[in-house]
Residue frames as qw, qx, qy, qz and C-alpha x, y, z in Angstrom:
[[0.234, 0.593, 0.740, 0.215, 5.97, 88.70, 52.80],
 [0.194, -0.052, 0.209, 0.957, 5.01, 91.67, 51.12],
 [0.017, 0.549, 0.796, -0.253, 2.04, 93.27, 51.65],
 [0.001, -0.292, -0.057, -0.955, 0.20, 96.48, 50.03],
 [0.199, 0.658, 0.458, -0.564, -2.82, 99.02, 51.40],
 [0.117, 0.334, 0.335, 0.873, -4.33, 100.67, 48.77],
 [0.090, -0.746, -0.590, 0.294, -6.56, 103.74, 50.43],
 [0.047, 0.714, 0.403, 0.570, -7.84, 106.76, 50.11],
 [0.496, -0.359, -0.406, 0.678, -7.42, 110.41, 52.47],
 [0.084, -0.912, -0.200, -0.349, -8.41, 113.58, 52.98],
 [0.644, 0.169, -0.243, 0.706, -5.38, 115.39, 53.14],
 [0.113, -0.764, -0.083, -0.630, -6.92, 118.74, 54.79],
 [0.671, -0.711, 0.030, -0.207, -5.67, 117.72, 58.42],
 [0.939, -0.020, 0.148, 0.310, -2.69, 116.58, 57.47],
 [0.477, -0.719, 0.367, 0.348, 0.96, 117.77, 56.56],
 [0.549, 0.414, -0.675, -0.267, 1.27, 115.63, 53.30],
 [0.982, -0.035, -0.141, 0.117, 1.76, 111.54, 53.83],
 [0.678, 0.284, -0.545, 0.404, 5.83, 111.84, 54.56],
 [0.674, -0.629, -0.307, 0.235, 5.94, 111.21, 58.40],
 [0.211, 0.733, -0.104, 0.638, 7.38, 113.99, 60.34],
 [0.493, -0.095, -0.722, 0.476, 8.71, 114.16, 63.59],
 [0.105, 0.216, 0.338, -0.910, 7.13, 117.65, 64.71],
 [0.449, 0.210, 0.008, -0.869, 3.39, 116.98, 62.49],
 [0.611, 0.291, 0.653, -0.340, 0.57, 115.29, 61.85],
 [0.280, 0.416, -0.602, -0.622, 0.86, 113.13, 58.73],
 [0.957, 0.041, -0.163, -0.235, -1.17, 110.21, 57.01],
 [0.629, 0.383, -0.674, 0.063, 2.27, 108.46, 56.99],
 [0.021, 0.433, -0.589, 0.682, 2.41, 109.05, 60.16],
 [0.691, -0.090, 0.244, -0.674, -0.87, 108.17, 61.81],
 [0.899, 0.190, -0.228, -0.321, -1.15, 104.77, 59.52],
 [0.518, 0.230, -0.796, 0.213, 1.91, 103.19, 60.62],
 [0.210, -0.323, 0.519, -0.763, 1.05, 104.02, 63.99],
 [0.799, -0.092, 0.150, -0.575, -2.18, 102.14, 63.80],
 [0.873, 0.238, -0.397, -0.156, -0.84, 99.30, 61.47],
 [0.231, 0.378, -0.782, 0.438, 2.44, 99.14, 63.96],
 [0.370, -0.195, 0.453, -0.787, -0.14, 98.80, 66.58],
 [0.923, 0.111, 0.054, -0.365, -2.54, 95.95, 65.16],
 [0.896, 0.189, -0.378, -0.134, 0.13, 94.01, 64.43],
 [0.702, -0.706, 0.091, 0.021, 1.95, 94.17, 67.58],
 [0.808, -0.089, 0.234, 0.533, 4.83, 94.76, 65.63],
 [0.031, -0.833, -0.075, 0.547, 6.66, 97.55, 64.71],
 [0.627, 0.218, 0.564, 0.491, 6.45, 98.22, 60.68],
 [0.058, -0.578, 0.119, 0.805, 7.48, 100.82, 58.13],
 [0.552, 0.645, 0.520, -0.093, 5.69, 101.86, 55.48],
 [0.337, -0.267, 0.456, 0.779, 6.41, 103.00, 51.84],
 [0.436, 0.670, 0.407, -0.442, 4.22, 105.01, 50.01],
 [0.672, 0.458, 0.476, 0.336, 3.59, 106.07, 46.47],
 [0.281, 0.673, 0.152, 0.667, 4.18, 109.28, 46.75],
 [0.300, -0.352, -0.479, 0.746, 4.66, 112.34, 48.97],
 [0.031, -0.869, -0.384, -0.311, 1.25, 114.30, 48.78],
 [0.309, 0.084, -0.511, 0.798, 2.37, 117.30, 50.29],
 [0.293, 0.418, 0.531, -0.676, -0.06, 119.68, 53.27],
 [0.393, 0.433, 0.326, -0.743, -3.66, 119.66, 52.45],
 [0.396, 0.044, -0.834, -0.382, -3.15, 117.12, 49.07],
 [0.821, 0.065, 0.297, -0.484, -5.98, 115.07, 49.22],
 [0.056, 0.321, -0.894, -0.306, -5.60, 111.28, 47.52],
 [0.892, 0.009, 0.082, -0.445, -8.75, 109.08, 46.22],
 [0.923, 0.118, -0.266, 0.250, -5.98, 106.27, 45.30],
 [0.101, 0.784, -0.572, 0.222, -2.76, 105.75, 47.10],
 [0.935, -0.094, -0.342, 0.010, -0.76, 102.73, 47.75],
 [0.051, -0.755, 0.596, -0.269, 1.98, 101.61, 50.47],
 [0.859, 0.100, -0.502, -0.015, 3.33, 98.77, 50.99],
 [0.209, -0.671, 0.656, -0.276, 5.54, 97.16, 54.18],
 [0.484, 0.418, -0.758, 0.131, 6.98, 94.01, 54.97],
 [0.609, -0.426, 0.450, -0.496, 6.29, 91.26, 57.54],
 [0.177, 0.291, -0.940, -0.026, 7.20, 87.41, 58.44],
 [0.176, 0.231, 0.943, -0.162, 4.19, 85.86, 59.15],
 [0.145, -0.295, -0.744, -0.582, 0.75, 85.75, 57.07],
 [0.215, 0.100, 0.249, -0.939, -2.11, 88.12, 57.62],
 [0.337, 0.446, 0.821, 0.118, -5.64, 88.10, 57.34],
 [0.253, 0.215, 0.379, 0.864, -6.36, 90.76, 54.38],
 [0.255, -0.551, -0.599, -0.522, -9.95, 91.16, 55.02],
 [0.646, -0.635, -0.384, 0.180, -10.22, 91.10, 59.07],
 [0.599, -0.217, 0.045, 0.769, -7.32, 93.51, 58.91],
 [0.086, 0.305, 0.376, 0.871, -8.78, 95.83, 56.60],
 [0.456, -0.656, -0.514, -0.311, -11.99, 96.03, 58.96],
 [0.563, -0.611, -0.321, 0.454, -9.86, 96.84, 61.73],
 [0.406, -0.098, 0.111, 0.902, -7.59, 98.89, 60.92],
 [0.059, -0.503, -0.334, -0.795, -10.46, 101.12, 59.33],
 [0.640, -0.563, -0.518, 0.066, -11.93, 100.92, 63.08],
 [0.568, -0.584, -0.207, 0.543, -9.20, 102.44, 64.27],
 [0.420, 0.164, 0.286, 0.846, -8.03, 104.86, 61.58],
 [0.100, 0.401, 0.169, -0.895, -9.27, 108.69, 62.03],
 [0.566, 0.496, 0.574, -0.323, -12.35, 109.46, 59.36],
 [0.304, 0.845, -0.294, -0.328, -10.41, 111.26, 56.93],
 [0.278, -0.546, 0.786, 0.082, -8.65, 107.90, 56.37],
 [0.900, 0.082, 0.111, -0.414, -10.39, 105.10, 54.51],
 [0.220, -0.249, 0.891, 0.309, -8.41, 101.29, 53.56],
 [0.504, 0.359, -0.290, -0.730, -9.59, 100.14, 50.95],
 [0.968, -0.173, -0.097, -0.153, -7.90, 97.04, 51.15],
 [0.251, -0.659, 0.703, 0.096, -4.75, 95.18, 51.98],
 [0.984, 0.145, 0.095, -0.033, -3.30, 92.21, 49.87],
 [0.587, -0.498, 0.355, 0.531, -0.18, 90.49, 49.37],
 [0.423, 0.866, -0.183, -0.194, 2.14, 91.47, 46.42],
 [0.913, 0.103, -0.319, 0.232, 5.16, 89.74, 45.03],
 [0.611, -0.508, -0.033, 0.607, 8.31, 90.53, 47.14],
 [0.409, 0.022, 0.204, 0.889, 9.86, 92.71, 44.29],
 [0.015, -0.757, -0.373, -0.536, 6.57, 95.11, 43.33],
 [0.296, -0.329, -0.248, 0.862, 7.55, 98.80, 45.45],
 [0.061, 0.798, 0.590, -0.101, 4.98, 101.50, 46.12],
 [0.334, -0.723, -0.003, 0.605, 6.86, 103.76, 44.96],
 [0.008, 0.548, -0.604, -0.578, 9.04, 102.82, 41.67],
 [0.342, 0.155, 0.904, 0.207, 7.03, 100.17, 40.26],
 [0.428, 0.631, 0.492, -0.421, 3.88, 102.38, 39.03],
 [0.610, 0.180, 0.562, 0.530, 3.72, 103.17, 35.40],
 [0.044, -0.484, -0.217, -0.847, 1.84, 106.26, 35.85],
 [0.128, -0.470, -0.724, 0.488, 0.05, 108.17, 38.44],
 [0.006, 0.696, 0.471, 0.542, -2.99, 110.95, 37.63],
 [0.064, -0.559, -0.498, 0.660, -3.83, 113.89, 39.66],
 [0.021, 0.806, 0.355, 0.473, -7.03, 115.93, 38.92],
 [0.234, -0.294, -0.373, 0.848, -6.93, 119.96, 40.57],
 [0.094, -0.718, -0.678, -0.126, -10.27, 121.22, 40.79],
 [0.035, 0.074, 0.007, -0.997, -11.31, 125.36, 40.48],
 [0.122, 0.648, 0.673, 0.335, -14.39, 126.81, 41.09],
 [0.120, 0.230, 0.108, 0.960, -15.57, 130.55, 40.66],
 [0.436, -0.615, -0.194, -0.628, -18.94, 130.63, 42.04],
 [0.242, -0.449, 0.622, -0.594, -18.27, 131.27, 46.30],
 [0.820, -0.076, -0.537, -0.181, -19.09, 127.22, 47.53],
 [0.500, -0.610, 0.441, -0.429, -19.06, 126.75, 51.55],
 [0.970, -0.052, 0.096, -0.217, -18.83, 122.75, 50.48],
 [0.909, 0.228, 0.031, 0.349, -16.31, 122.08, 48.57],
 [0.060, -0.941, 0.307, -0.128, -13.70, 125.23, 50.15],
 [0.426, -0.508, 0.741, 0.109, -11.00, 122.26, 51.18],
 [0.742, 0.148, 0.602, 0.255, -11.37, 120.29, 48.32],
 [0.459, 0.706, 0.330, 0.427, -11.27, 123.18, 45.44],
 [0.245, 0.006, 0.044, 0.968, -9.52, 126.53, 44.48],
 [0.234, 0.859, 0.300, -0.343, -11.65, 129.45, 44.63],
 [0.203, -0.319, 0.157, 0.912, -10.84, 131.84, 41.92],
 [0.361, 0.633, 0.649, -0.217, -12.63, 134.25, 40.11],
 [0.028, -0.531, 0.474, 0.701, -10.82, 135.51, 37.35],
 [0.727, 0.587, -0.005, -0.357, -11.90, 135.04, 34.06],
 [0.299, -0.549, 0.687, 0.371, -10.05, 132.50, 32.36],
 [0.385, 0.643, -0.436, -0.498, -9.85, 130.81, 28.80],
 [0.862, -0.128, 0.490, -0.021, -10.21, 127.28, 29.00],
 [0.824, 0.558, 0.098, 0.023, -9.12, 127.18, 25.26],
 [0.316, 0.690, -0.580, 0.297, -5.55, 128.76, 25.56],
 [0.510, -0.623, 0.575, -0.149, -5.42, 126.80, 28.66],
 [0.847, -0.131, 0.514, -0.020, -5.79, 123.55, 26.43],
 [0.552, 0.791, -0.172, 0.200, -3.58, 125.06, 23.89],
 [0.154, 0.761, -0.587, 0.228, -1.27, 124.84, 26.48],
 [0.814, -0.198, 0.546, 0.006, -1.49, 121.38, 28.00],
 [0.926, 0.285, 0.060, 0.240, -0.74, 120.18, 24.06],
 [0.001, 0.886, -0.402, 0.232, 2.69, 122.24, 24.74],
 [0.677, -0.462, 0.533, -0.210, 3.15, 119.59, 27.45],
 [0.949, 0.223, 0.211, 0.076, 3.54, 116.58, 25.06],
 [0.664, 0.720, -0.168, 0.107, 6.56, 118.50, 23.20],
 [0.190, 0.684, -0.595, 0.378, 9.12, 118.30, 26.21],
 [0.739, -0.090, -0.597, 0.299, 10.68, 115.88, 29.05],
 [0.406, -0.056, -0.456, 0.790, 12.53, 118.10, 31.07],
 [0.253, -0.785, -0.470, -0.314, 10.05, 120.27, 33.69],
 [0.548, 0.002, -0.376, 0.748, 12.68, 121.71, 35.54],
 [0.020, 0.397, 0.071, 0.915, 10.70, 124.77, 35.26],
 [0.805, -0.366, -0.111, -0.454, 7.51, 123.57, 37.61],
 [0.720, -0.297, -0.556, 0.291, 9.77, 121.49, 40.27],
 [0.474, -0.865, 0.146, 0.072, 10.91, 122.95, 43.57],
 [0.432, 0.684, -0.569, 0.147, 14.77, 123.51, 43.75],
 [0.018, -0.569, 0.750, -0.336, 17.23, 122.02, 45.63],
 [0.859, -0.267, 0.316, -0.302, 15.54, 118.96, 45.48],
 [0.276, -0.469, 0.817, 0.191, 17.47, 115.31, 45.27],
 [0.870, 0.442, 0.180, -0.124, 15.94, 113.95, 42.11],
 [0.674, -0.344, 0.486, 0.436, 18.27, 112.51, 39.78],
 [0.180, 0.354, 0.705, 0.587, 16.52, 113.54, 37.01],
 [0.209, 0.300, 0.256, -0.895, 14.07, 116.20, 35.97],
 [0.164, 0.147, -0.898, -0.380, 12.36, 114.11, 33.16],
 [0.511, 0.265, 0.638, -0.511, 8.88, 113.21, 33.37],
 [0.158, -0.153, -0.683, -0.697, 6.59, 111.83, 30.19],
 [0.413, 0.118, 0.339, -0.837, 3.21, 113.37, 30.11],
 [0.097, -0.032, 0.972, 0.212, 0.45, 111.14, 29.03],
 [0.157, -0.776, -0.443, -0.420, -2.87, 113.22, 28.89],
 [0.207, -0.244, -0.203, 0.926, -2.78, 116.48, 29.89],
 [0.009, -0.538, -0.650, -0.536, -6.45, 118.33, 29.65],
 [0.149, 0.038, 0.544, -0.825, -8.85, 121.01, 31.23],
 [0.073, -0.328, -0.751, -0.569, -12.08, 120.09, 31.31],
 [0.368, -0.464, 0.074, -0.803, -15.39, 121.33, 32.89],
 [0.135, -0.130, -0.940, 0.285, -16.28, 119.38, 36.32],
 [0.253, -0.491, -0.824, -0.123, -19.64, 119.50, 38.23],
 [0.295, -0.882, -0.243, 0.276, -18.64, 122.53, 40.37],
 [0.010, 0.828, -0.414, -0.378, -15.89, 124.64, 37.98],
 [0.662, 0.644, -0.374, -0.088, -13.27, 123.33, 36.03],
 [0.677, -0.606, 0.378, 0.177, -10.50, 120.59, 36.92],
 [0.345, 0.715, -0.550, -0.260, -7.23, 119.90, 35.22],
 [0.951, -0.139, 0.267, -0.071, -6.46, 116.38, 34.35],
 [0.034, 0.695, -0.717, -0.030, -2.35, 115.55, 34.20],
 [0.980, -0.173, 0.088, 0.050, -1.24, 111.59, 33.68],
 [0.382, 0.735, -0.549, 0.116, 2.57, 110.99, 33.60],
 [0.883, -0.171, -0.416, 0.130, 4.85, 108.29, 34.54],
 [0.476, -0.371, -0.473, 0.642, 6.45, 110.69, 37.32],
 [0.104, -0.963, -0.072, -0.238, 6.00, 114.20, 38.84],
 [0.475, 0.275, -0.439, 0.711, 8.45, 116.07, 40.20],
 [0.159, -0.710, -0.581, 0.365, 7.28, 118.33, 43.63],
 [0.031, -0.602, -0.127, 0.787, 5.18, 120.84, 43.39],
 [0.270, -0.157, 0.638, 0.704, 5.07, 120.22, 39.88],
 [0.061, -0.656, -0.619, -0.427, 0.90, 120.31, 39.18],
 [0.279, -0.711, -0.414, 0.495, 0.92, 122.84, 41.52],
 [0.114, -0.452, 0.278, 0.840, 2.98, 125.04, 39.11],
 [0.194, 0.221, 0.853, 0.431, 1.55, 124.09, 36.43],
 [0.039, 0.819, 0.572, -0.016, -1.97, 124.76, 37.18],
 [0.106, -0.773, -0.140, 0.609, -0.68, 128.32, 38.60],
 [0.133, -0.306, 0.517, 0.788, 1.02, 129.03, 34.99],
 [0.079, 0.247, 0.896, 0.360, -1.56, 127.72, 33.29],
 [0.114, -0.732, -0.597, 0.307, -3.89, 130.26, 34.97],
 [0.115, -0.659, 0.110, 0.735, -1.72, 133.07, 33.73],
 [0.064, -0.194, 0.669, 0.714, -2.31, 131.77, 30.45],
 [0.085, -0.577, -0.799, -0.144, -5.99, 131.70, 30.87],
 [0.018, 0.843, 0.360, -0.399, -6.10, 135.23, 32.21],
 [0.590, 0.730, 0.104, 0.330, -3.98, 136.38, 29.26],
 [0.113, -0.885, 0.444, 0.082, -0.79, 137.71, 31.19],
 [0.405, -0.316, 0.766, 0.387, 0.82, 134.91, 29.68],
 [0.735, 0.424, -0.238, -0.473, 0.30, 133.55, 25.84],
 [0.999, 0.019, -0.025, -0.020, 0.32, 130.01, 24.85],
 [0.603, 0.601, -0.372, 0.370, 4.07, 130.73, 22.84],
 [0.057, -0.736, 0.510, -0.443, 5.51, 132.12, 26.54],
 [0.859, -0.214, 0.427, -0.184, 4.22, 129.09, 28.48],
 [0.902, 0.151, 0.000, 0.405, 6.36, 126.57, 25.93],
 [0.221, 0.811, -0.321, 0.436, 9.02, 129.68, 26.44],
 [0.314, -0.699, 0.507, -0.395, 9.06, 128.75, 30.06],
 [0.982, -0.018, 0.154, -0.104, 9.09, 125.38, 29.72],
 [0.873, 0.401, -0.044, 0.274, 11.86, 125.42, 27.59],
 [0.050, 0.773, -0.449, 0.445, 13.93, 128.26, 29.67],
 [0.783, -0.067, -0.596, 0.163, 14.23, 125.54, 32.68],
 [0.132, 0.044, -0.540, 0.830, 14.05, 128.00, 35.31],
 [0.254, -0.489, -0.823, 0.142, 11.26, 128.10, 38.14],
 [0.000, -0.635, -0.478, 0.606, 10.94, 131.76, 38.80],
 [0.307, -0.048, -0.382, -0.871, 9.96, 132.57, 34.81],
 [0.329, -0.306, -0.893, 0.015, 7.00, 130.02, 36.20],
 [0.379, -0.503, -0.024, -0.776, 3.80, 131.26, 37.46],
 [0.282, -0.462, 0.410, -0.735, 2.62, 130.41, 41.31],
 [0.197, -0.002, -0.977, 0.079, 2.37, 127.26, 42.72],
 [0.493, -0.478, -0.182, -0.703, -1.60, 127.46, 43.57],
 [0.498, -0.467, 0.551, -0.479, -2.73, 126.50, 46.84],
 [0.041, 0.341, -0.938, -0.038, -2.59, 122.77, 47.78],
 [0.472, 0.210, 0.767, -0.380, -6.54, 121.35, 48.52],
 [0.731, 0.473, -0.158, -0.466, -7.77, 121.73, 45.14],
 [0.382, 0.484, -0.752, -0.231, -5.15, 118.69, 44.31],
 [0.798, -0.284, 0.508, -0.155, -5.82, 114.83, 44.44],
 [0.056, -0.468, 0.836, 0.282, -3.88, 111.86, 43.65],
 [0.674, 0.289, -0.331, -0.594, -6.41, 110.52, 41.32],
 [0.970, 0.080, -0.063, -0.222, -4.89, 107.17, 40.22],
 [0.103, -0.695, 0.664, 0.256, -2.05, 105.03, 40.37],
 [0.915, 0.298, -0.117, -0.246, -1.56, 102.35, 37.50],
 [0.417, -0.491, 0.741, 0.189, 0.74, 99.31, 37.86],
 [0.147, 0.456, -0.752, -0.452, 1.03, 96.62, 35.32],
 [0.702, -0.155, -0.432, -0.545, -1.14, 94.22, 34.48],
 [0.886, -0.193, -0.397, 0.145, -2.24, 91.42, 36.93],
 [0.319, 0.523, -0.231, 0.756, 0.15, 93.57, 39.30],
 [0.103, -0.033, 0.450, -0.887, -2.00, 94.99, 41.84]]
């Protein structure tokens, strides 16, 4: 039987979500607990791989077990035991074939900037305090719609098979404490809103124009790309399976 979690983390104590053998990760911690409640030792598969100091208001993982759970009585523990920065939302089953991983149809992440000095929200948001141009910046999200290939905004030497991604709203808009960027697509590559945002900044302080930003898009190389910005301004927003799905 097949079983998801769908919860929710504060990534700011964490490593990212992909278990590690030398650091403290969500992946890590959650099997640990879930191996532990069910007196059985299970592996977990996530949607993604937030990396250090990502934050996630959605995120799903799924794992596998032979004998029937209670969803509800499970979810109450397990949040019992799970550090605070951890929350389940819930756990239900799923068919056998739906995977937390390759089945979503899209996933969102917002990355949140603010400019005026904020002792609250310092691990959840970018400082910066440059002047910047929201308008060229959303001159350059509609850029985004005109290409596939983001080679330019992944790390290298990773083991995709593909560099391909379709964007599906791409905006900046103004949030409650600065500005956040809102990205949907039916994959990311890593690192990939990280670059973004950081290019997207150079084209809001004017050392880049709109025209160079689809230049670098279209040159497919990562170090015409501006700076991957720091990682706590980012969460994994949403993830969207198919209807009746999840």
């Amino acid at each position: 039987m097949r079983y998801f979690i769908e919860l929710s983390y504060d990534g700011s104590g964490y490593h990212g979500w992909q278990q590690q053998s030398n650091a403290n990760t969500v992946q890590g911690v959650l099997t640990n607990c879930v191996s532990t409640y069910l007196r059985k030792e299970v592996k977990l598969t996530g949607c993604g791989r937030t990396d250090t100091g990502v934050h996630a208001n959605q995120f799903f993982a799924h794992f596998d077990i032979d004998s029937e759970i209670d969803e509800s009585q499970a979810s109450f523990n397990l949040n019992n035991m799970l550090p605070k920065d951890i929350a389940i939302q819930r756990i239900f089953e799923v068919a056998d074939d739906l995977h937390a991983r390759f089945s979503p149809l899209s996933r969102t992440y917002h990355y949140y900037i603010h400019q005026k000095k904020n002792p609250f929200i310092r691990d959840h948001s970018y400082y910066f305090t440059g002047q910047l141009d929201l308008d060229k910046m959303n001159e350059g999200c509609q850029m985004l719609f005109e290409f596939r290939d983001f080679t330019s905004f992944s790390k290298v030497n990773t083991d995709t098979k593909t560099n391909d991604c379709e964007i599906m709203e791409a905006r900046w808009e103004l949030s409650s404490n600065g500005i956040v960027f809102i990205v949907k697509a039916n994959r990311f590559l890593r690192n990939m809103v990280r670059a973004l945002v950081g290019t997207m900044i150079d084209v809001g302080t004017e050392k880049m124009s709109v025209s160079d930003f689809g230049d670098v898009i279209e040159s497919k190389d990562r170090g015409k790309a501006g700076r991957s910005v720091p990682g706590h301004g980012l969460f994994l927003q949403a993830v969207e399976f198919g209807e009746g799905q999840v």
